[in-house]
C-alpha positions as CSV (number, residue, x, y, z in Angstrom):
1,X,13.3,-23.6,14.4
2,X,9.8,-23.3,15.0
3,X,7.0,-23.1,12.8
4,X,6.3,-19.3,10.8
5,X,2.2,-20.2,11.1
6,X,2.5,-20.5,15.1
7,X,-0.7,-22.0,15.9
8,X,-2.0,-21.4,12.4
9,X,-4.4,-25.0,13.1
10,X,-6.6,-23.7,15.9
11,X,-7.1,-20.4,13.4
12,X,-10.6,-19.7,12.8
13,X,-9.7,-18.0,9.0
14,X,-6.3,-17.6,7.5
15,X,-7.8,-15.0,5.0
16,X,-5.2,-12.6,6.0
17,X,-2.5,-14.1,4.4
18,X,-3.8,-14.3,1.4
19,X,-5.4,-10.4,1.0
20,X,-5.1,-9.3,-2.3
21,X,-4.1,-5.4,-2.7
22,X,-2.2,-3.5,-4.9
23,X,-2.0,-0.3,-6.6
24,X,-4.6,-0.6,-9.8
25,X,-3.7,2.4,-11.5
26,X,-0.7,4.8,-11.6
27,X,-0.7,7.9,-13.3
28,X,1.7,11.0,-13.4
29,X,0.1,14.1,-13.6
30,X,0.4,17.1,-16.1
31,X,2.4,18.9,-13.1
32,X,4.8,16.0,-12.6
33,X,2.7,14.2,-9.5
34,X,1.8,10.9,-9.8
35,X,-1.8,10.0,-8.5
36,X,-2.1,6.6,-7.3
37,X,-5.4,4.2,-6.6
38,X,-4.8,1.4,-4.7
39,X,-7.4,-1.8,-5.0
40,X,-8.3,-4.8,-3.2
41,X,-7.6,-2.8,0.2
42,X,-10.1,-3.6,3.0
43,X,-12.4,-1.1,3.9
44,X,-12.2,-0.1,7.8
45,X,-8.2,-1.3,8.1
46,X,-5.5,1.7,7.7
47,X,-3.1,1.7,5.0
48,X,0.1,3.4,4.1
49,X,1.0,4.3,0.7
50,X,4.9,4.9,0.7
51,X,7.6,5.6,-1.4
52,X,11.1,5.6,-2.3
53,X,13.6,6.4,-4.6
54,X,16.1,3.8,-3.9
55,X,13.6,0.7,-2.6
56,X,16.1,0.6,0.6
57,X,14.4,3.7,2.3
58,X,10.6,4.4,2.5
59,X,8.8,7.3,3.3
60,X,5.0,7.2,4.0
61,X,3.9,10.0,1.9
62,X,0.1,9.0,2.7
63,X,-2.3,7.4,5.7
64,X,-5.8,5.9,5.1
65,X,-8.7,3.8,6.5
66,X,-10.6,3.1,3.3
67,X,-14.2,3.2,3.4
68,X,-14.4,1.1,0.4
69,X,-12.2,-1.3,-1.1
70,X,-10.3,1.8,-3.4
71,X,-8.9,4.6,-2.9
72,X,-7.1,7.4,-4.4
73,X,-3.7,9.1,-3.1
74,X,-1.9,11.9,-5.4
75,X,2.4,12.2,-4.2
76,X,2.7,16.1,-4.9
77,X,6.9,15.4,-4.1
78,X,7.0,13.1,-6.9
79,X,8.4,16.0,-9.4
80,X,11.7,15.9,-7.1
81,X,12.9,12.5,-8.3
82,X,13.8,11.2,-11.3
83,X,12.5,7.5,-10.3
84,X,10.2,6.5,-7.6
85,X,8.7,3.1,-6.6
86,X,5.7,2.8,-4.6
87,X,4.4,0.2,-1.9
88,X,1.4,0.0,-0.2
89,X,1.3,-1.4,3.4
90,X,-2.1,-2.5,5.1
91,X,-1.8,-2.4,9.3
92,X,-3.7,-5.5,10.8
């Protein structure tokens, strides 16, 4: 079994690993959507905000390259499910 980090020593910054991004505020909407804000993304790198209703199957309901490091998505399907979870994936 080899290593995870791979040559994680000759590295110049491991700063990637450690990102810090999430969703900072979730709110559902008077017409059943849910706007989400996501936080802590960085600003140039593409992100995808998806969703499920069964956190087996995920859905990208959204694509972004931030210019700053927030950024507001509103899920318009959310009124078809009765639960939803949300992720949000940044691409390197």
């Amino acid at each position: 079994m080899t290593p995870l980090l791979g040559d994680a020593a000759n590295a110049i910054n491991l700063s990637d690993l450690f990102s810090r991004f999430e969703f900072g505020k979730i709110v559902k909407l008077s017409d059943g959507s849910v706007e989400l804000t996501a936080a802590g993304v960085v600003p140039g790198r593409t992100n995808l905000v998806q969703a499920s209703s069964d956190l087996t199957n995920w859905t990208s309901i959204s694509t972004n390259v931030a210019l700053t490091h927030t950024f507001t998505v509103t899920d318009q399907t959310a009124t078809n499910f009765n639960a939803r979870c949300y992720r949000l994936v940044q691409l390197p």
